[in-house]
C-alpha positions in Angstrom: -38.6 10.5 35.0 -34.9 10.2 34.9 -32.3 13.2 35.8 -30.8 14.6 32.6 -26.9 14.1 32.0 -24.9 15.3 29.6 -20.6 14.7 29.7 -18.5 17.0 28.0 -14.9 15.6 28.0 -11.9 17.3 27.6 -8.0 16.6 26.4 -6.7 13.2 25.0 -8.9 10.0 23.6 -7.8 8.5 27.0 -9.4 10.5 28.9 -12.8 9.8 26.1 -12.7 5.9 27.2 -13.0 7.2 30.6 -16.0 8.5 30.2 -17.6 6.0 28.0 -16.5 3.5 31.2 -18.4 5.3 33.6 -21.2 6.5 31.1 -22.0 2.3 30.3 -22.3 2.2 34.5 -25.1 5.1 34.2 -27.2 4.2 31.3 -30.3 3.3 32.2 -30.2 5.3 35.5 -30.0 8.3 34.1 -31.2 10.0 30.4 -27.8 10.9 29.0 -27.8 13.6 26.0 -25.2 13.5 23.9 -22.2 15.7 24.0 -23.4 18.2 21.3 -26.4 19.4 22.9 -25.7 22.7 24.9 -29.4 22.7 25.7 -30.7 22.7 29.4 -29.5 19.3 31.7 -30.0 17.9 35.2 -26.5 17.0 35.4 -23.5 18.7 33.6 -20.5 15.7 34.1 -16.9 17.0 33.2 -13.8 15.0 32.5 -10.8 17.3 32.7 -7.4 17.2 31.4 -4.4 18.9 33.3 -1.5 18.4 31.1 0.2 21.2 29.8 -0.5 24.7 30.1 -3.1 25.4 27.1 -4.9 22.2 28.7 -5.2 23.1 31.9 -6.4 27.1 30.6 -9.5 25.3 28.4 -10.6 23.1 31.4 -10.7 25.8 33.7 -12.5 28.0 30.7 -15.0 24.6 30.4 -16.0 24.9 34.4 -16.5 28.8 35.0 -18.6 28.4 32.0 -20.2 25.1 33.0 -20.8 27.6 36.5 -22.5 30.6 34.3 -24.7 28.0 32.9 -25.6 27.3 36.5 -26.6 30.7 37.5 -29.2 31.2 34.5 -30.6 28.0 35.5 -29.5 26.1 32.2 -27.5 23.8 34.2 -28.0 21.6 37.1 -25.0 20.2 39.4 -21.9 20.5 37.9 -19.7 17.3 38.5 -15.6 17.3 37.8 -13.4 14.8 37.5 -10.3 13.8 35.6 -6.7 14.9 35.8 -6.9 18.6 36.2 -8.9 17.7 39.4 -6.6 14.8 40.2 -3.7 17.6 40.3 -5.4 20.2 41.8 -7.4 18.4 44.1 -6.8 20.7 47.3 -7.2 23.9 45.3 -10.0 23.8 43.4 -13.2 23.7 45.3 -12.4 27.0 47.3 -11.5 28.6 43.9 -15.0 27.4 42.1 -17.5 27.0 44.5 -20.4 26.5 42.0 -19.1 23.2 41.0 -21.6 20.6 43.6 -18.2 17.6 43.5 -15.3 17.0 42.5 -13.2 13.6 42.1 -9.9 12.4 40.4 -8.6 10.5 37.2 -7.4 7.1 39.1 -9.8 5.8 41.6 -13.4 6.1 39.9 -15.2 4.8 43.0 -16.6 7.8 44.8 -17.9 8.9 41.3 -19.8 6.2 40.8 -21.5 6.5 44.4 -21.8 9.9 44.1 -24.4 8.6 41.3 -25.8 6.1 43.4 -24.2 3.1 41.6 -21.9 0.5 43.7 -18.3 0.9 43.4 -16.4 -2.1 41.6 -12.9 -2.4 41.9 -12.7 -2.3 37.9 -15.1 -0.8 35.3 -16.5 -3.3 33.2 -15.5 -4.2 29.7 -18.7 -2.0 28.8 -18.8 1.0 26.9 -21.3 3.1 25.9 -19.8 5.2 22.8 -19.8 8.7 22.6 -17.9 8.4 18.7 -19.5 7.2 15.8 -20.5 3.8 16.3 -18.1 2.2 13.4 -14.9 3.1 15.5 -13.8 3.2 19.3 -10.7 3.7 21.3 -9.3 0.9 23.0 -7.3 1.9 26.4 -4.4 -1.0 26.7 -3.1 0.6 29.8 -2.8 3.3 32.9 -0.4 5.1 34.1 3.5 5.7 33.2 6.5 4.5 34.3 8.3 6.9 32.1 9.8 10.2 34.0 9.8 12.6 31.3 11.7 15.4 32.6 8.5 18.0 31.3 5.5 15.8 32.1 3.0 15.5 34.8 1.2 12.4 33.8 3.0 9.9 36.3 2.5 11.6 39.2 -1.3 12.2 37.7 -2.3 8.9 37.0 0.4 6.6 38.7 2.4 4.0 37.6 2.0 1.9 34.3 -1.0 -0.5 34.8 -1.4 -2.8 31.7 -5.1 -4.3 31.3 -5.0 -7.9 31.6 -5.1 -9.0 27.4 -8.1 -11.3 27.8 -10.1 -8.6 29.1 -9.3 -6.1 25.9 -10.0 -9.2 23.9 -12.9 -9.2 25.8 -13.6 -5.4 25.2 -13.2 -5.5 21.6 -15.5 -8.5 21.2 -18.4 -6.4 22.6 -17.4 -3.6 20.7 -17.1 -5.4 17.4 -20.8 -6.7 18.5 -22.0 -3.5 18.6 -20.8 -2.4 15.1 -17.2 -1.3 15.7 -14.8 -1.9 13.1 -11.7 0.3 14.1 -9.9 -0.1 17.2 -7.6 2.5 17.8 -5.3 1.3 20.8 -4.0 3.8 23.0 -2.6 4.1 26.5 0.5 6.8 27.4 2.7 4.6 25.8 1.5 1.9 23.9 5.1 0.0 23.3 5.1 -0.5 27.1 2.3 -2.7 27.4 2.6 -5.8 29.1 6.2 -5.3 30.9 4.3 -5.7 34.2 2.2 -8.7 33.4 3.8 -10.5 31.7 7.6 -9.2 32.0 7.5 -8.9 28.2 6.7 -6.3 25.5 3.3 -7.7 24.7 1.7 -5.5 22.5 2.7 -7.4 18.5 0.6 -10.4 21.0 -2.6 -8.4 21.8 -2.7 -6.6 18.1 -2.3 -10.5 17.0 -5.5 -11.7 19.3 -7.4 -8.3 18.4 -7.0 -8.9 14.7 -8.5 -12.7 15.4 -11.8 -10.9 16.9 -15.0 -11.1 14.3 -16.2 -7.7 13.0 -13.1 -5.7 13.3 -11.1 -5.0 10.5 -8.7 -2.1 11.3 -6.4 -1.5 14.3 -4.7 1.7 14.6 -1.5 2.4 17.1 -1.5 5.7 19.0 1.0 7.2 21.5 4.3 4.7 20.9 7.7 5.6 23.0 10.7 5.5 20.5 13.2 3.7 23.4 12.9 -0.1 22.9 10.7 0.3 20.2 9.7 -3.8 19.5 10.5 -4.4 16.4 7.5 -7.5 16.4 5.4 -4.3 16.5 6.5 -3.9 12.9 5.9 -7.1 11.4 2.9 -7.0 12.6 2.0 -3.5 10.5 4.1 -4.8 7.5 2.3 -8.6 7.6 -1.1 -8.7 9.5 -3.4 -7.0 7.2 -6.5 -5.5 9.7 -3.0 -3.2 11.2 -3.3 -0.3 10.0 0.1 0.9 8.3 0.4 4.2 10.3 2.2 4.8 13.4 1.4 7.6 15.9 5.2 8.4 17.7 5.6 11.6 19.7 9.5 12.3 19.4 9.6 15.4 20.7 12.7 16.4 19.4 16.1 15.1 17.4 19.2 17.5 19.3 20.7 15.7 21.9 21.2 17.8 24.5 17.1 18.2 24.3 16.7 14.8 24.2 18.9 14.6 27.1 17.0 17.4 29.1 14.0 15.6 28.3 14.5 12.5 30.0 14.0 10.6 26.7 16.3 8.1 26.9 17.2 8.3 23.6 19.4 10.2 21.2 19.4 11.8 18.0 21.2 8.8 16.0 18.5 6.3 17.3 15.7 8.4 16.6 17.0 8.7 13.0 18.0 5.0 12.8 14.6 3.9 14.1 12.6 6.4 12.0 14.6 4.7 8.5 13.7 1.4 10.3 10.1 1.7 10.2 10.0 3.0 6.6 12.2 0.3 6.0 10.5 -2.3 7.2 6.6 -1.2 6.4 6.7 0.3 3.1 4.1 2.8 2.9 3.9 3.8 6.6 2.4 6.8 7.4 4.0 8.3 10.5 2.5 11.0 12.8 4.5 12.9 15.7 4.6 15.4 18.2 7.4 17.9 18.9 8.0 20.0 22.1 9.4 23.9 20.7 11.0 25.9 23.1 12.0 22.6 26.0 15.5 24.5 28.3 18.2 23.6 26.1 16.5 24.3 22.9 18.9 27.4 21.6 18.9 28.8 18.1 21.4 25.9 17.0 19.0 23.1 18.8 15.8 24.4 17.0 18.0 24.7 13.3 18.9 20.7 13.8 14.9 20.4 14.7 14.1 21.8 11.3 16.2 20.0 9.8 15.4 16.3 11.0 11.7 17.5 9.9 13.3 18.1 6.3 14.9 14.9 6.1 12.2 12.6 7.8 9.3 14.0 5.8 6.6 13.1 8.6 3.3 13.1 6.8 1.4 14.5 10.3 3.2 16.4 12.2 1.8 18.3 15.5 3.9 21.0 17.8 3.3 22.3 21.1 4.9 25.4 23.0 7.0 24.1 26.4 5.1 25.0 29.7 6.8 24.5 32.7 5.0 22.5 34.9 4.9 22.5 38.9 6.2 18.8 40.2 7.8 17.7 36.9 11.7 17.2 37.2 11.9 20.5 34.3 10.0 22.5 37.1 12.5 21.8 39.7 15.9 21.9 37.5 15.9 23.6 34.7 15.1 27.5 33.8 12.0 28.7 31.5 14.8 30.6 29.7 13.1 30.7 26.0 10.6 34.0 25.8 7.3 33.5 24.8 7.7 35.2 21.8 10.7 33.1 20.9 8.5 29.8 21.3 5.7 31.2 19.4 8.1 32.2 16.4 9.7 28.6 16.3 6.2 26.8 16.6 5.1 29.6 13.6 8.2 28.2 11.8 8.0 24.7 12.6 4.6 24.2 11.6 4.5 26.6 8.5 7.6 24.2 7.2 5.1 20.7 7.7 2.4 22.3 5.9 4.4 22.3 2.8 5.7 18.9 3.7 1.8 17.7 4.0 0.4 18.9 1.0 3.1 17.3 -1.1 2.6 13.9 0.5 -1.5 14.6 0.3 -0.5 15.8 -3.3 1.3 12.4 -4.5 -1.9 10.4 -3.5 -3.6 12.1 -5.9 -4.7 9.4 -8.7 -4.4 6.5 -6.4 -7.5 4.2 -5.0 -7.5 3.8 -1.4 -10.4 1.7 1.2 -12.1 4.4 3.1 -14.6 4.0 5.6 -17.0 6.4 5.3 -17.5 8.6 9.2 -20.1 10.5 8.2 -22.5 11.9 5.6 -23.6 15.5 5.5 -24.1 18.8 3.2 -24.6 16.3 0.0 -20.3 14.6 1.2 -19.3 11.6 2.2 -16.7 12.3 5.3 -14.5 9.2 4.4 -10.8 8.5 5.9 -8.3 5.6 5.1 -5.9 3.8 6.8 -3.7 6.3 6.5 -6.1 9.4 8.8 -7.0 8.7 11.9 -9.5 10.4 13.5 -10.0 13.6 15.6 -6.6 14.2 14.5 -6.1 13.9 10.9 -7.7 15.7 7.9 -10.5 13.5 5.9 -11.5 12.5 2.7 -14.7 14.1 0.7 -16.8 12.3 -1.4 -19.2 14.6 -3.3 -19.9 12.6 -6.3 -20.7 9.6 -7.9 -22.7 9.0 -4.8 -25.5 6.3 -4.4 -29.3 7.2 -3.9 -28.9 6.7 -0.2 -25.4 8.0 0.8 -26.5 8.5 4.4 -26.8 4.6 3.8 -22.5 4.1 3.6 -21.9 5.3 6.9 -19.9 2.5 8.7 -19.2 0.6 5.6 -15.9 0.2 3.9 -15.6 1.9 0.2 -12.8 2.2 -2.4 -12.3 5.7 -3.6 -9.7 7.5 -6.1 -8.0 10.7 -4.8 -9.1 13.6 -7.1 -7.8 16.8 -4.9 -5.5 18.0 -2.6 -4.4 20.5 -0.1 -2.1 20.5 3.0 -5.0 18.7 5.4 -7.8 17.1 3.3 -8.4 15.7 -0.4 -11.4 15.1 -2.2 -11.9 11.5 -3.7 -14.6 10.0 -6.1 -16.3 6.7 -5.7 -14.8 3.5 -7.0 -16.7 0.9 -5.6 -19.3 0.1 -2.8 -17.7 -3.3 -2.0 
């Protein structure tokens, strides 16, 4: 009878392909439960994430109670990996003792063996999907070349590593095999792909040759640098129909001397200029960001111009995050902490209050309209349904509640066309138009 092994992973959807990597190598040799069940396992495998603060606090939370699991003999071995103990590599076996190994986020060799499967140099193009089976991440690249004065990710995962385009052409064939139908592409910064292969910005090329595999019909961009933004990216979203008109674009922030601080290599005129660009030149883009409240530099006057560039740019998803300081970034070493706690907290309050007003009038003008949906999910008599425009994990979702078929469990992975009925800052509520 085959050990019991359950994953639970932890932070960004790169660190989710990770796992599904290494899960593909297992199957077979071990029974693998899926993420949900909390129930008793042999194994108890955890992919961490050690980015920022609030990051780092809910892995650490995920092991010591991974390690109470242990001692009422719910769990078996405990098994870490991933970039928190990538960082912290040195540190963190004498602090938890319960967990039986530990192994990093670059070089997943010694896991594998640890399981009792042969190291390879590469994992293969396999996956075995731990989302619903209509949609997977697609990881373009490792790595960053990018020095960010407040991040810890190059010196985490190394330097940018693009994946050779055949084999993510590859990839997505024996995903689209499998029933995928949405790629979402994602790497640290998606824009940089293919500057060490192929001394070239490559990525319009690979959405091009991933549009051309049979099966998948919509391609979703995540995690895109503003500097050098390729504009061939963009004709791509305006022109090639299976890419998805929604761009994912952390910013960060819009006041120079931020921007500046932040190692961004951009200023506030380009980030405006590129932001009218893109609404310019894909009419109907939805645009998601990220901003960084409380960053050394950020005074009352920085935060007020912040506000402000939200006002005028009307981003319909917006996320925030509070600054940490984080040992062995450039920030760490050369700037001061100098904004309070309570000062960042306020500001995020602020920030985010201000975008839910800005998201319910954008969800509020697609009210009337008929959108293509593909339907997640069916449960508690609703169709879970999201369009081009949501991307999952991270974006609200579309309900379906009537006008439903006799089977609606039936729709899940197929495409639909839906009218908007309802509204509020996250999610709407929609009505059936047409199965087709």
């Amino acid at each position: 009878m085959s050990l019991s092994l359950r994953t639970l992973t932890l932070g960004c959807s790169k660190n989710r392909v990770d796992t599904e990597h290494i899960l593909a190598r297992l199957e077979g040799k071990y029974d693998i439960l899926p993420e949900e069940n909390t129930g008793k396992c042999d194994i108890l495998l955890i992919n961490t994430c050690g980015f920022i603060g609030d990051a780092k606090e809910e892995s650490i939370a995920a092991i010591l109670e991974a390690a109470e699991s242990k001692k009422r003999g719910e769990t078996g071995k405990i098994v870490v990996f991933g970039c928190l103990s990538q960082r912290y590599s040195e540190e963190l076996p004498g602090l938890i003792p319960e967990v039986d190994a530990w192994f990093g986020a670059v070089d997943f060799g010694p896991l594998l063996e640890y399981f009792g499967i042969e190291s390879a140099p590469v994992l293969t193009a396999d996956r075995y999907l731990t989302t619903p089976p209509h949609y997977a991440f697609l990881k373009i690249s490792e790595g960053c070349d990018r020095r960010c004065s407040y991040c810890a990710i190059p010196f985490i995962r190394g330097r940018h590593k693009s994946v050779p385009m055949e084999d993510l052409v590859e990839e997505a064939g024996i995903l689209a095999m499998r029933g995928v139908r949405e790629l979402i592409v994602i790497a640290q910064d998606t824009t940089y792909y293919g500057l060490d292969l192929y001394h070239r910005r490559a990525l319009a090329e690979l959405l091009q040759r991933l549009s051309e595999v049979d099966g998948i019909e919509w391609i979703r961009i995540h995690y895109s640098y503003p500097a050098d933004f390729p504009d061939d990216v963009l004709d791509q979203m305006a022109h090639n129909p299976k890419v998805c008109r929604y761009m994912d674009i952390p910013l960060q922030h819009i006041a120079d001397k931020v921007l500046s601080n932040m190692h961004r290599n951009v200023d506030g005129a380009w980030t405006r200029a590129l932001i009218r660009k893109m609404r310019e030149k894909v009419p109907g883009v939805v645009l998601r960001t990220t901003m960084i409240v409380g960053h050394p530099g950020e005074g009352p006057k920085e935060f007020r111009e912040l506000m402000d560039f939200v006002k005028e740019a009307r981003f319909e998803r917006l996320g925030a995050f509070r600054y940490s300081e984080e040992e062995g970034t450039f920030g760490a070493a050369n700037f001061r902490d100098s904004v309070s706690p309570k000062t960042k907290q306020k500001r995020l309050d602020e920030l985010m209050s201000l975008q839910s007003a800005i998201s319910l009038e954008y969800n509020r003008s697609r009210i009337g309209s008929e959108v293509k949906v593909i339907v997640d999910s069916y449960s508690d008599g609703m169709l879970v349904c999201r369009s081009e425009f949501e991307s999952p994990e991270v974006d609200g979702e579309i309900f379906v509640e009537s006008g439903l078929p006799e089977d609606p469990a039936a729709l899940c992975g197929r495409f639909i066309t839906v009218r908007i009925t309802e509204a509020d800052e996250y999610d709407l509520r929609a009505e059936i138009v047409s199965l087709a």
